[in-house]
C-alpha positions, 0 to 999 in steps of 0.5 A: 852199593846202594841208590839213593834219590833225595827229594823234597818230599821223598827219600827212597833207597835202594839196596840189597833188600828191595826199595824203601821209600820214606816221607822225608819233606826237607822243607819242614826239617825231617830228619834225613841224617837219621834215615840214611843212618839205617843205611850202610855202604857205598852209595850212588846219590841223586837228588832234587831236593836242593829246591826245597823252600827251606834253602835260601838257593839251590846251591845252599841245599845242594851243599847241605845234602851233599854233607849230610850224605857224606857224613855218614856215608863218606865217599857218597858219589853224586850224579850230575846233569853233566852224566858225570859223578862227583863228590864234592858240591858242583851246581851240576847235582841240581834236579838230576835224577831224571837225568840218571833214569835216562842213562840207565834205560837209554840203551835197552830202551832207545825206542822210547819215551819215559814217563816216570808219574811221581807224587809231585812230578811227571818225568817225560824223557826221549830215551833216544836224545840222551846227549841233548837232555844233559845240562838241562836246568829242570827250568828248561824242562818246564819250557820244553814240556819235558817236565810237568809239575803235576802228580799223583799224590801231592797237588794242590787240585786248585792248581789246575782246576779254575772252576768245575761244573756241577749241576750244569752250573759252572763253579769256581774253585777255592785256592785254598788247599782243600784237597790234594790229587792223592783225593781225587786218585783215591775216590776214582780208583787210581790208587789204594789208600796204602799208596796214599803216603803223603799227610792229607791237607787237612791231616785227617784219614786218608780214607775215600770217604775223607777224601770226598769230604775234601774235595767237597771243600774245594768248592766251598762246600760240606759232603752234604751238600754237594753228595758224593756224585758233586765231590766225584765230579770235582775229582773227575774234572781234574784228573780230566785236565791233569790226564790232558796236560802229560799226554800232550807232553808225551806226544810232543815228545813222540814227536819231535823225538821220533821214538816209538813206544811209551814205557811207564814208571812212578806211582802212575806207572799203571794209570798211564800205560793205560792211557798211553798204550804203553808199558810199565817198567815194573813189568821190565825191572820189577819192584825198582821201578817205582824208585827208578832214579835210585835204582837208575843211579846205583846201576850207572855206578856200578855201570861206570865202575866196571868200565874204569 
């Protein structure tokens, strides 16, 4: 049996061989029908790619992905946020992947908050409150802080920057999309130029140097202007308000859920462990983890399957 989380952004698959991850933004017609052609067998499905602006509503994109999945794979079963399969289109299959990493890991790791840092997202799930988080509308995930729309790779740094201080002179930021968090994650260290897997806003090399050329943008200026140390700083000063809003978010969840120990997921997985204390799931599972809901829905099947 194979995994398969379907994105916005990204495909990743897991099968027999390892994770396979591939940029596939639905919302500008990649071709998903001609990757999951690469693919054979059963296959365990999630997904949260139905939000993608391209579907005039969640239920046109669910139906969409659930064909295009089953046209190639016929008997494909979908995971729901009802932790039930299906496989036929039900408003349930919207934005549950979270939902299926939590019932992989809820048992072994009941003492625990998941933070599971994507490209786009971050993922914060109490381990130990599995039967109060199903039928959570990813809506309802924004309000309890269970979900922050933040990640490592794909936000816009105006989003959560309204201004930085360069110089000790306050500076207002640029709405335009001048530069992404894959920028500001590059020229700090926190990823390698490999990790960096989505185009860069202006199209152009994914190189520090490029980065701190688009992070010079933000505020309106060339690299020559404001120097590495001025582009540095705008890299800094969102990662500080980026850090600050999912750590907040994980110790509310601490809180009101009372588990213990943070374990870490996604393309933040390192970083975060780091700043939480915690531990990285790629420690616990390996390689997977940086496809967990792929892997989380496969192993649920099989899970499942066993049981019948």
């Amino acid at each position: 049996m194979i995994g398969i989380d379907i994105g916005g952004a990204n495909l990743k698959v897991v099968d027999g061989a390892g994770v396979h991850i591939h940029y596939c933004p639905l919302w500008q017609g990649a071709p998903l029908a001609d990757l999951l052609e690469l693919y054979a067998g059963p296959a365990a499905v999630v997904m949260s790619g139905e939000l993608a602006d391209c579907f005039a509503n969640k239920m046109e994109g669910i139906r969409w992905i659930v064909e295009t999945v089953q046209g190639l794979i016929p008997g494909a079963a979908f995971y729901g946020t009802d932790a039930a399969f299906h496989t036929r289109p039900v408003p349930e299959l919207a934005a549950a992947n979270w939902l299926a990493s939590a019932d992989y890991l809820r048992e072994a790791y009941a003492d625990a908050v998941l933070v599971d840092v994507g490209s786009t997202t971050a993922d914060i799930i109490p381990l130990n409150c599995f039967e109060d988080l199903k039928g959570l509308t990813d809506t309802r995930r924004l309000q309890m802080q269970y979900l922050v729309y933040t990640g490592m790779l794909r936000t816009n740094i105006a989003t959560l920057v309204s201004s930085v201080t360069l110089d000790g002179t306050a500076t207002p930021v640029s709405t335009e999309y001048f530069a992404a968090s894959a920028d500001a994650h590059l020229v700090l260290g926190h990823i390698a130029p490999a990790d960096y897997i989505c185009p860069a806003p202006d199209n152009g090399a994914k190189t520090p140097e490029a980065a701190l050329r688009r992070l010079a943008r933000v505020v309106c200026a060339d690299l020559d202007e404001i120097g590495k140390e001025g582009a540095l700083e705008v890299a800094r000063q969102f990662w500080e308000v980026q850090r600050t809003l999912i750590v907040r978010a994980v110790e509310r969840a601490l809180f009101r859920s009372g588990a213990g120990r943070v374990i870490t997921a996604g393309i933040g997985a390192d970083l975060f462990a780091r700043e939480l204390g915690g531990v990285t799931l790629d420690d616990e599972i390996g390689e997977v983890s940086d496809a967990l809901p792929a892997y989380a829905v496969r192993e649920v099947a099989l899970r499942q399957h066993a049981c019948d």
